[in-house]
C-alpha positions in Angstrom: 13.0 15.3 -28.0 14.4 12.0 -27.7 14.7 10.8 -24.2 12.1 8.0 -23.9 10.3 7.9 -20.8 7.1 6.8 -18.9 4.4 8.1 -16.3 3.9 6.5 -12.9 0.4 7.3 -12.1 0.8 6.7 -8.1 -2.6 6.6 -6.4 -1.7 6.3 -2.0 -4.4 6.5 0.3 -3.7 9.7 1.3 -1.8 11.4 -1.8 -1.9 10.6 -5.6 1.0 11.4 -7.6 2.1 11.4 -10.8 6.0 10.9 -12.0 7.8 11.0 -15.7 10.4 8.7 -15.6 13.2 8.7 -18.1 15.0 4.9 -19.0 17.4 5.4 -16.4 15.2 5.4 -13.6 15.6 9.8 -13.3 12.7 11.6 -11.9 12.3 14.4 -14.8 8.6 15.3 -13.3 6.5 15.4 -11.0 3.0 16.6 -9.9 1.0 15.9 -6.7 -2.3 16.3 -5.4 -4.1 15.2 -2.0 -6.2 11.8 -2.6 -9.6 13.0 -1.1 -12.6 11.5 0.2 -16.2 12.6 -1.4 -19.0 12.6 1.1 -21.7 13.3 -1.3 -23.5 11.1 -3.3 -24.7 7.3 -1.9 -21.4 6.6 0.5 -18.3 7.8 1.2 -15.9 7.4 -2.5 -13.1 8.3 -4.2 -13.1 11.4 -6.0 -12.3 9.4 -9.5 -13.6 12.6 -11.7 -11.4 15.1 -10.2 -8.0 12.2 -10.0 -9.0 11.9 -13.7 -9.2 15.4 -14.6 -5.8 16.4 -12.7 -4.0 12.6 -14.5 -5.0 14.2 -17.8 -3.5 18.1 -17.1 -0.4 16.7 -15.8 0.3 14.5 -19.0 -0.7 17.7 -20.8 2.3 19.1 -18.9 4.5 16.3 -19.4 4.1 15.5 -23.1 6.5 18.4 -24.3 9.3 17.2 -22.0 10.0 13.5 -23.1 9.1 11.0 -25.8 6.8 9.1 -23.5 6.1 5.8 -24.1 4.0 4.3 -21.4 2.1 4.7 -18.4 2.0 2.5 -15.5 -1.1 2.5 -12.5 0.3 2.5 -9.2 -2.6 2.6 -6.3 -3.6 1.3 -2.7 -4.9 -1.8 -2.4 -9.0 -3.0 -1.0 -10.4 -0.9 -3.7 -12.4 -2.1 -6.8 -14.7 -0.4 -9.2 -17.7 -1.2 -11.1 -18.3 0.0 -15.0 -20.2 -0.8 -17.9 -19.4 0.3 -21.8 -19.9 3.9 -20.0 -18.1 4.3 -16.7 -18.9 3.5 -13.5 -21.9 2.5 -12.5 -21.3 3.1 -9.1 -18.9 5.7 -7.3 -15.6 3.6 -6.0 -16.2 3.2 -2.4 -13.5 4.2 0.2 -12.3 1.2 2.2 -12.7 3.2 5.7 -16.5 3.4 5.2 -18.6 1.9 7.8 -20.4 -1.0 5.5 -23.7 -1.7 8.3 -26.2 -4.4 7.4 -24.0 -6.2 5.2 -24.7 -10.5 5.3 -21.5 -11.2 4.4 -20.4 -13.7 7.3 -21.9 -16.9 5.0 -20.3 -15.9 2.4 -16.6 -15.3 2.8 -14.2 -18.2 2.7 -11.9 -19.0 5.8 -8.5 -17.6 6.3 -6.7 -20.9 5.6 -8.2 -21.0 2.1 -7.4 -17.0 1.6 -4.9 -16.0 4.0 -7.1 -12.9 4.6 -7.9 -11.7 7.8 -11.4 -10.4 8.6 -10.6 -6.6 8.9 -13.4 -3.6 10.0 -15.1 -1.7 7.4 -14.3 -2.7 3.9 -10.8 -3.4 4.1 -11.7 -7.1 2.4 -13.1 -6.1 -1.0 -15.5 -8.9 -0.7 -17.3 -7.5 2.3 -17.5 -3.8 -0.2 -18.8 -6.1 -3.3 -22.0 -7.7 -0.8 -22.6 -4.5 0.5 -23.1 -2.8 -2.5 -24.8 -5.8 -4.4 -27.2 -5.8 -1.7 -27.6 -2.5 -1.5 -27.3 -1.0 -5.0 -29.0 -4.5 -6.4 -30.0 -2.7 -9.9 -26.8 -1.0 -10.5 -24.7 -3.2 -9.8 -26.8 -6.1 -11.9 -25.6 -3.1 -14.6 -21.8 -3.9 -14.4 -20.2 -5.5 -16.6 -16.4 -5.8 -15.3 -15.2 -5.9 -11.9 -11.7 -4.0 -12.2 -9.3 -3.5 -9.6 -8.2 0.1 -9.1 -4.7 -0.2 -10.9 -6.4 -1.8 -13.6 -9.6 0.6 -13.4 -7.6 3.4 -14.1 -5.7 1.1 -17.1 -9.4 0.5 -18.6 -9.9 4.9 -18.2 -6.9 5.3 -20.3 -6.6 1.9 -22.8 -10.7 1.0 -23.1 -8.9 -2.6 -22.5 -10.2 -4.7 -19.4 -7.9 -6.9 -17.3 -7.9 -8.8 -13.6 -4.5 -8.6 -12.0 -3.0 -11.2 -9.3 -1.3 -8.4 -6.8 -4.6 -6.2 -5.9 -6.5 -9.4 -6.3 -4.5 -11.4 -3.3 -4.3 -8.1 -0.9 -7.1 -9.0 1.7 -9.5 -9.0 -0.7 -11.1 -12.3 0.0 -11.2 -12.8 -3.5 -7.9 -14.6 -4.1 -6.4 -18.4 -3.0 -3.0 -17.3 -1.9 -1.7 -20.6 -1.9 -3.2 -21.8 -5.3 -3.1 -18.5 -7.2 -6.3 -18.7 -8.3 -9.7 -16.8 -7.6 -11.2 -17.9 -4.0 -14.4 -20.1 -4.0 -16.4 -16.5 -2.8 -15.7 -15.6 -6.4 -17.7 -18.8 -7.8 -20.1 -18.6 -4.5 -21.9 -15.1 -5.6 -21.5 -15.4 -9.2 -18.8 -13.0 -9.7 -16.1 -15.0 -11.5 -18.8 -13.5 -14.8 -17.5 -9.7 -14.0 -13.6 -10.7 -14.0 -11.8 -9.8 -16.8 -9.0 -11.7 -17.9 -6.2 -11.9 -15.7 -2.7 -10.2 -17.0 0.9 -9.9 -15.2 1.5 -6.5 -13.8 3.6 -5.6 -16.9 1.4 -6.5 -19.4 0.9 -3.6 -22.4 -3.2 -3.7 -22.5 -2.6 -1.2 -25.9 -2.1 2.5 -26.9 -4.2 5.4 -25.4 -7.8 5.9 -26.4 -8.3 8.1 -28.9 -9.9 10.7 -26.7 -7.1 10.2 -23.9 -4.6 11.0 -27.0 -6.1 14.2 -27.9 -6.5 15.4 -24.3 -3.2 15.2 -23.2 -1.2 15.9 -26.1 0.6 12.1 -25.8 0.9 9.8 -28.7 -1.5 7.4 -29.5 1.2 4.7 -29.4 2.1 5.0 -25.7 1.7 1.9 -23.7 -0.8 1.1 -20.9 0.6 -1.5 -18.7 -1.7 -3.1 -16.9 -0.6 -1.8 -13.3 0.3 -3.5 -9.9 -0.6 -2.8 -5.9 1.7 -0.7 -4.5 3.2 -1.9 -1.4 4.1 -4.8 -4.1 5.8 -2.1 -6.6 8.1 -1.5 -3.3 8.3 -5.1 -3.5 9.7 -5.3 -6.8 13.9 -4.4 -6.6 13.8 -7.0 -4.4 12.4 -9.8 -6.5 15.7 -10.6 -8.5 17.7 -11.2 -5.8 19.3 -14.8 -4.4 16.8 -16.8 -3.0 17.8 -16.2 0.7 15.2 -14.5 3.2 15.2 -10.9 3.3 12.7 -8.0 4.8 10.8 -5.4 3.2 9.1 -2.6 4.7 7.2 -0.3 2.6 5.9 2.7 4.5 3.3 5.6 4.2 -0.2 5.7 5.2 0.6 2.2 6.1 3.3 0.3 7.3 3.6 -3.0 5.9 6.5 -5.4 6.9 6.9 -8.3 3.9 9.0 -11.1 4.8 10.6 -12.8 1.9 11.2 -16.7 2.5 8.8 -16.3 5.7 6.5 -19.6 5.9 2.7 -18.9 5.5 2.2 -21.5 8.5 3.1 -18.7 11.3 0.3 -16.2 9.9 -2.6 -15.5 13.0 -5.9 -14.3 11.2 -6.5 -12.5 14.7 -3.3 -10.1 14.6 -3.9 -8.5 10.8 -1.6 -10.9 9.0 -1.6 -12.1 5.8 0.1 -13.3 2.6 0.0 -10.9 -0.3 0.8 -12.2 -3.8 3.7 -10.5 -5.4 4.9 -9.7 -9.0 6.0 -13.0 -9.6 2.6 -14.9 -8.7 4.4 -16.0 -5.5 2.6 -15.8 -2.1 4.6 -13.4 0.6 3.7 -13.3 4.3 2.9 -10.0 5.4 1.5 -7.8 8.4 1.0 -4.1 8.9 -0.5 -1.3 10.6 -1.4 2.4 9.9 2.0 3.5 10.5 1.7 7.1 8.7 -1.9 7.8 10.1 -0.8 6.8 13.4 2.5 8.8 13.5 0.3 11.9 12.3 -1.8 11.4 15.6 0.9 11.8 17.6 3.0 13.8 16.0 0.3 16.5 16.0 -0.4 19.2 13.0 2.9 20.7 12.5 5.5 17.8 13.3 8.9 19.0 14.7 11.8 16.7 14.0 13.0 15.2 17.5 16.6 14.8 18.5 18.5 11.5 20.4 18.1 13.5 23.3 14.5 14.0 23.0 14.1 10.3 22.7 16.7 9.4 25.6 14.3 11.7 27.9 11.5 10.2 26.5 12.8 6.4 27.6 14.0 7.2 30.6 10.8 9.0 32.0 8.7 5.6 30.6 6.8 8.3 28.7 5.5 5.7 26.0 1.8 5.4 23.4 0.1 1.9 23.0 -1.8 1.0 20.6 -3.9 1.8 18.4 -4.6 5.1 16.8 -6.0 4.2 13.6 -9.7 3.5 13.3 -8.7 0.4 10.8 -6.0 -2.2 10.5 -2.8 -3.6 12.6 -2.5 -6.5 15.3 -4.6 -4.3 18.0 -7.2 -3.0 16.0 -10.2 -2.2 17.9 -7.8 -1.1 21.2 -8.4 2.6 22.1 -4.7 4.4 22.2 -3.2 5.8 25.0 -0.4 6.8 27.1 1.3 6.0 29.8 4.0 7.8 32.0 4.5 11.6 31.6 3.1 13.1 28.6 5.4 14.6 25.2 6.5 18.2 26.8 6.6 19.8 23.6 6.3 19.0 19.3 10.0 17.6 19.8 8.9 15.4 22.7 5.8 14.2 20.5 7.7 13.7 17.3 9.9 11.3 19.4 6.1 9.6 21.2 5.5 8.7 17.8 8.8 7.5 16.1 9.2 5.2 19.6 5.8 3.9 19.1 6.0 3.3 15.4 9.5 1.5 15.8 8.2 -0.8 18.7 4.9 -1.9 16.7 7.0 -2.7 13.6 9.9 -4.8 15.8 6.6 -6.4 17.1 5.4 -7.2 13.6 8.9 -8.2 12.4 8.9 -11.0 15.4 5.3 -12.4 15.0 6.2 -12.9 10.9 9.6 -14.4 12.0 11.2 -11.7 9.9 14.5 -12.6 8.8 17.6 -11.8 6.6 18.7 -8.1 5.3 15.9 -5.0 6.6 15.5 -2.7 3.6 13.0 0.3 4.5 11.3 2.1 2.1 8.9 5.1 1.3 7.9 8.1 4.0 9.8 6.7 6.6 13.2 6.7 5.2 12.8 10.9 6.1 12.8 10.4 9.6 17.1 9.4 10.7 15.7 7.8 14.0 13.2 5.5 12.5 15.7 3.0 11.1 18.6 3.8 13.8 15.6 2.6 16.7 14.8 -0.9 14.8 18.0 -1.5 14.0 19.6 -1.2 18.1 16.7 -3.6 18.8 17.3 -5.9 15.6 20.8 -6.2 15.8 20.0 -9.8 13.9 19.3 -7.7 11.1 21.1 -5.7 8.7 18.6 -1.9 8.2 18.9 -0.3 5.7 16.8 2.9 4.2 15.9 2.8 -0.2 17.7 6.5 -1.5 14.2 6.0 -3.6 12.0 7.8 -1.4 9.3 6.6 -3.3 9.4 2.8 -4.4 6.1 2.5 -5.6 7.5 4.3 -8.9 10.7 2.3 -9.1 8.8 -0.6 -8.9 6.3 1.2 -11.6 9.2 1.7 -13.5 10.5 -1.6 -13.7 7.3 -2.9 -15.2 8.6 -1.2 -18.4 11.9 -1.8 -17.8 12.1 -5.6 -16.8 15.9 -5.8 -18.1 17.1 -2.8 -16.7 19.0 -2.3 -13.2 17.1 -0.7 -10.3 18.0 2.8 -9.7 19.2 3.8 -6.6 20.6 2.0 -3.8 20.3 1.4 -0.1 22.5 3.3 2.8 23.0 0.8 5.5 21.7 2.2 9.0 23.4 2.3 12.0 21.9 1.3 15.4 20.9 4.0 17.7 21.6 1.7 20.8 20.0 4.5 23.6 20.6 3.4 27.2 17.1 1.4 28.5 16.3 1.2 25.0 15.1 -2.9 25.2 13.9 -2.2 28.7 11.4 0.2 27.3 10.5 -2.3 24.4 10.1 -5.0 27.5 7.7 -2.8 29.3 5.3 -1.7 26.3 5.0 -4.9 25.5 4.5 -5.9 28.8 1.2 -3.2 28.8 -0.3 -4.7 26.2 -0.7 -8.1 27.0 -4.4 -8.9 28.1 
């Protein structure tokens, strides 16, 4: 066994996966599970004992196959956890809990300091850390590191502590986009105490605890990196190249549209943009929506693929959804969905509802950034052939094209360990899908939504 390799440990919202990598970027494993939300106990959490239980049988699984030298945390964003010497000392909230009572207006910076909108629930971190140090006074007095969830799961497996700039700057209210530095709420409630030092997302924290070692049959040796946000592990392929603008959409339970060389000046606190910081320590103007959650809405329980036909019918009846479908997030959060003109017919009618509505919100979002330069798509989306053929008829300014990496949160995992190496993969440029009334349709929708 001599093929060195590492683990992605790939924690979405919705799934959690976990893939051995070899050094060439070849998938030689893979294990998934759904990402579920406990109800028991205080509030609404993540189920961290049963992801941990199922990370350590799947390296169990893995160990014979490679000579694995690493693994590297991959998770959602606007999640933190609490823990002393023991563990946590309070279950990791889910972000999509209602958080009621909380005093957190006084507290949280403003949005030219952050460059993080004020989102529902607990969608900023901040808001999540008041409620439950207001709530939970004597347990969270208890903690004694403030991790982010990447680097939560880094401290499960390496006992070694560390802050990390990407989950930090994702709406968390935490972070000074512009300064790269913590956000005067960290220094306002006495928090800066509870962060740990602050690494680069390919930082090695150390080998596997003892205990991890023996449980899943991996060498002592291999290498904890310290982990990274994933929409910004998407990000990463892109980092190394010329300096000109370019687009990046990363999609799954969310959509989020990142445009590279985009100036911070155009972001509207009101519409559920923001700048995210990326591998580099460099601010990037984002915006996004619920793109997967939303699409599941429409789509219905057991989606049926559409056809051009099915979306020409679709456009030429005015049959179209407007925002918003998702309890949380995106530039009309708070709107109730609905329809307008004749409803879907059939699953084929509503796949097409949904892959019409999810290109138009994400053209919208790609105009209010002032999105510009070469569209590269990547993640869930990249399955659906009309998804990229719709935005690129109504962006002809743009140049679509869909990752072969179905997955770039563990490319961009992967190239934490290896920085010198070329991405794998490649893009497959797009072709517009230029259906007739197409822009007319676009016209009218947003037409509908204005006020």
């Amino acid at each position: 066994m001599t093929t060195d390799a590492l683990i992605v440990l790939d924690i979405g919202k919705t799934n959690a996966k976990l893939a051995l990598v070899d050094a060439s970027g070849r998938v030689l494993a893979e294990r998934r599970r759904a990402n579920a939300v406990l109800t028991d106990g205080p509030y609404p959490h993540h189920d961290t004992e049963g992801l941990w239980a199922w990370l350590l049988a799947a390296c169990r699984e893995f160990a014979p196959l490679a000579a694995i030298s690493a693994i590297v945390p991959v998770t959602h964003g606007a999640t933190a956890a609490l823990v002393d010497d023991d563990g946590l000392v309070l279950p990791v909230l889910d972000y999509e809990a209602a958080l009621p009572g909380v005093d957190y207006a006084g507290l949280r910076p403003s949005f030219g300091e952050t460059c993080s909108p004020a989102l529902p629930a607990g969608l900023n971190l901040g808001r999540q850390l008041a409620w439950l140090a207001q709530r939970f006074p004597e347990e969270f007095g208890r903690a004694r590191h403030l991790l982010m969830y990447p680097q939560y799961w880094a401290w499960r497996l390496s006992g070694c502590a560390a802050g990390e700039a990407t989950s930090l700057g994702c709406h968390t209210d935490l972070w000074n986009a512009r300064e790269q530095r913590y956000s005067s709420l960290v220094a306002r409630t006495g928090w800066q105490a509870l962060m740990p030092p602050l690494l680069p997302p390919h930082a090695a924290l150390g080998g596997l605890l003892p205990e991890v070692a023996a449980a899943t049959g991996l060498p002592a040796s291999c290498q904890v990196l310290c982990g990274i946000h994933d929409s910004n592990a998407s990000l990463m392929r892109y980092l190394d190249r010329d300096s000109g603008p370019r687009t990046v959409l990363s999609t799954g339970t969310w959509v989020i549209a990142a445009a590279l060389g985009a100036p911070l000046d155009a972001l509207d606190e009101g519409a559920d943009m923001l700048a995210n910081t990326n591998a580099l320590g460099q601010p990037v103007a984002c915006m996004r929506f619920m793109g997967g959650r939303e699409f599941g809405e429409l789509a219905g329980l057991q989606p049926q693929a559409c056809t051009p036909d099915d979306l020409a019918r679709l456009i030429a009846k005015g049959s179209m959804a407007l925002p918003c479908f998702a309890a949380t997030g995106g530039p009309f959060a708070g709107r109730s969905g609905g329809m307008t003109g004749p409803a879907p017919a059939d699953a084929r009618e509503r796949y097409a509802l949904a892959t019409l509505y999810c290109v138009l919100l994400t053209d919208y979002c790609l105009d209010a950034l002032g999105a510009s330069g070469p569209l590269a798509v990547e993640g869930s989306f990249t399955a659906n052939p009309w998804f990229g053929a719709l935005l690129a008829a109504l962006r002809p300014q743009q140049a679509v094209s869909y990752s072969d990496d179905a997955s770039g949160t563990v490319c961009g995992g992967w190239m934490l360990r290896y920085r010198d190496a070329v991405a794998p993969g490649s893009g497959k440029a797009v072709a517009a899908l230029a259906l007739p009334g197409l822009e007319a349709y676009r016209d009218r929708w947003r037409e509908e939504l204005k006020p």
